[in-house]
C-alpha positions as CSV (number, residue, x, y, z in Angstrom):
1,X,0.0,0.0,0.0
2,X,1.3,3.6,-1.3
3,X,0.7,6.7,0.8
4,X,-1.0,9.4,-1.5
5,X,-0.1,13.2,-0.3
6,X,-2.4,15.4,-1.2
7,X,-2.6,19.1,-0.2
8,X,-5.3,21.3,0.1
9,X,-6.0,24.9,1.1
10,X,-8.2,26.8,3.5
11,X,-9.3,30.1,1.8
12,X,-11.7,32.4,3.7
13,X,-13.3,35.8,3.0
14,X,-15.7,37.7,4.9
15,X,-15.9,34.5,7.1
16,X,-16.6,32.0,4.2
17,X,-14.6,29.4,3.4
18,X,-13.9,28.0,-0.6
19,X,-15.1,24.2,-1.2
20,X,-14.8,22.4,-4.2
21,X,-18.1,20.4,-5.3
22,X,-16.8,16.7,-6.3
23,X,-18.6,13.9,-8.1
24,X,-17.9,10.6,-7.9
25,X,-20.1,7.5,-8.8
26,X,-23.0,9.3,-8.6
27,X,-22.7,10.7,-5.3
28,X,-22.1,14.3,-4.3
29,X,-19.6,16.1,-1.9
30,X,-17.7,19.0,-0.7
31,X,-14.0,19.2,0.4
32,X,-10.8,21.7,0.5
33,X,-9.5,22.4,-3.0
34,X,-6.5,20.7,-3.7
35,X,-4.9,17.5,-4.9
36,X,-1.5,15.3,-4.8
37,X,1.9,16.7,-4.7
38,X,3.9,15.6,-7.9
39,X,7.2,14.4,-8.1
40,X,10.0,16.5,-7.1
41,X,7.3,19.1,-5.6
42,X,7.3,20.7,-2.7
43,X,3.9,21.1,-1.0
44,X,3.5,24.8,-1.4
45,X,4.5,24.3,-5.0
46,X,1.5,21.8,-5.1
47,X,-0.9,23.8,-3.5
48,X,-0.2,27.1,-5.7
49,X,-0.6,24.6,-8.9
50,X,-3.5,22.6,-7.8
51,X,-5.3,25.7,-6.6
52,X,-4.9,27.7,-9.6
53,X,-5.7,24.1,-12.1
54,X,-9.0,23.7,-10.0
55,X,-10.0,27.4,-9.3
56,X,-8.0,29.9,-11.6
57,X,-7.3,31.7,-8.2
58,X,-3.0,32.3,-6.8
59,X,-2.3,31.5,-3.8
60,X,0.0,32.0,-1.1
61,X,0.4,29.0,1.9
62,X,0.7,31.4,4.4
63,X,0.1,28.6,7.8
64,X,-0.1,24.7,7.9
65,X,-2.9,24.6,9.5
66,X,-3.6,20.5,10.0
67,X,-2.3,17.1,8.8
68,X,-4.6,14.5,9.2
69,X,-5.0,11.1,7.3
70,X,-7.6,8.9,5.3
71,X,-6.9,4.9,6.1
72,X,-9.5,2.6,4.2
73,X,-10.6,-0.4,4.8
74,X,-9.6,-0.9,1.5
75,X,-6.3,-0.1,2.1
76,X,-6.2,3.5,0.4
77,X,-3.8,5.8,2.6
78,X,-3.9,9.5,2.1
79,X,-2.3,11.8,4.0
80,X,-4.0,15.1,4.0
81,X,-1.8,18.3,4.4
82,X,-3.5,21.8,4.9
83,X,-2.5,24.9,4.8
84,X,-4.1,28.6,5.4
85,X,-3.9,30.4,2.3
86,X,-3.8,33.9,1.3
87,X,-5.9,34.8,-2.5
88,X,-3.3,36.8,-4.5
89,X,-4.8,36.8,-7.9
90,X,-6.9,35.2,-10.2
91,X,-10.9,35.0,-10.0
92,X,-12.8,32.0,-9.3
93,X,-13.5,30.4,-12.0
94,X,-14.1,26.3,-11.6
95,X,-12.1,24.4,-14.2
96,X,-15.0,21.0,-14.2
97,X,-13.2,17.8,-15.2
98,X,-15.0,14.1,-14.9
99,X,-14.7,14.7,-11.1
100,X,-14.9,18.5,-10.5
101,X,-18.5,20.2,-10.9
102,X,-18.3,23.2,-8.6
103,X,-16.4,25.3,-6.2
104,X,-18.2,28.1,-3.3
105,X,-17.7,30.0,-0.6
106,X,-19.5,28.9,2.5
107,X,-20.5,30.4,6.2
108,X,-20.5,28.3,9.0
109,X,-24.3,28.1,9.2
110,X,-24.4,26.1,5.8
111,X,-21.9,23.5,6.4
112,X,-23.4,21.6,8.2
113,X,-25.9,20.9,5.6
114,X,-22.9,19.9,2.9
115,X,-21.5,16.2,2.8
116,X,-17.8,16.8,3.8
117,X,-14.9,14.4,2.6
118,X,-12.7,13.8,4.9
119,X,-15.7,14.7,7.7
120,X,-13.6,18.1,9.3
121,X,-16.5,20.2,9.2
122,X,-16.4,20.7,12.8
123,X,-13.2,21.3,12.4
124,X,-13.6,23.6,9.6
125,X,-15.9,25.9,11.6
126,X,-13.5,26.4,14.5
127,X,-10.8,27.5,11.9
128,X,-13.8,30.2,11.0
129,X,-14.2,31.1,14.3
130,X,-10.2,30.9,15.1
131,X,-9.6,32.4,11.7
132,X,-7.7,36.1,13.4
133,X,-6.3,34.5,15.6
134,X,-2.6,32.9,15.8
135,X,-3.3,28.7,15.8
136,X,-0.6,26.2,15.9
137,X,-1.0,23.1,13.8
138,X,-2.9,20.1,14.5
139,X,-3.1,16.6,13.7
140,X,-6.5,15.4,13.3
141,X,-5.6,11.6,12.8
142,X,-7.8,9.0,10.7
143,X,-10.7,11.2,9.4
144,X,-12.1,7.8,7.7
145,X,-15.6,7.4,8.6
C-alpha cells in the first residue's frame, strides 16, 4: 500500500470558506481544494498549482494549519496536508473535469448541511471562528468514517 499526499487549502473571506463540489459514482460532496503533490514538488508548490488548475485563483500557503490522514478499509492511505492560504490573484472560476462540478464559498451556518470528505466540518468551523487568531497546527488523525 502507497501513501497518496495530497494538499489542500483553507481560503476564507468575509468568514466564508472555498469548497470544491466533487462527483464521484454518482454521489455528491464537498472538500478543500486541492490535490496530490507531484514528483519533485514541494507542498506549497502543489498547493499554488492545484489551486490555480481547480479554481483559476494564486495563492499564497501562508500557515499549515492540520495534517490528518484517510486509512480505508480498502487499504487506500492518504495523507491530507492543509494549509491557510492567502488569495493573491486570479478570480474564481471552476475548471470541471469528470470529477470537478463546482467550487463556493460557505458560512458556518451552511456547512453543516454539505457532505464533507474527509468529515472536518467541525473542524472547519473552528478555523472560521479561530480564523484572526494565531493557531498552531494540529493533527487530526484517521478522518475515515
Amino acid at each position: 500500500m502507497s501513501i497518496r499526499i495530497r494538499v489542500c487549502a483553507f481560503l476564507s473571506r468575509d468568514d466564508e470558506v472555498l469548497l470544491v463540489k466533487h462527483e464521484k459514482e454518482s454521489r455528491e460532496y464537498w472538500l478543500l481544494p486541492g490535490g496530490g503533490v507531484e514528483q519533485g514538488e514541494d507542498l506549497h508548490q502543489a498547493i499554488i498549482r492545484e489551486l490555480k488548475e481547480e479554481t483559476s485563483l494564486d495563492v499564497k500557503p501562508r500557515q499549515l494549519l492540520f495534517v490528518g490522514e484517510s486509512i480505508s478499509p480498502e487499504d487506500r492511505h492518504v495523507l491530507h496536508v492543509c494549509f491557510k492560504c492567502d488569495q493573491i490573484g486570479g478570480d474564481l472560476k471552476v475548471h470541471k473535469d469528470e470529477r470537478l462540478k463546482d467550487a463556493l464559498f460557505f458560512d458556518k451556518s451552511e456547512l453543516a448541511k454539505l457532505t464533507i470528505y474527509p468529515n472536518i466540518t467541525s473542524n472547519l468551523i473552528e478555523f472560521l471562528t479561530d480564523e484572526n487568531k494565531t493557531k498552531n497546527a494540529e493533527y487530526l488523525g484517521n478522518l475515515w468514517h
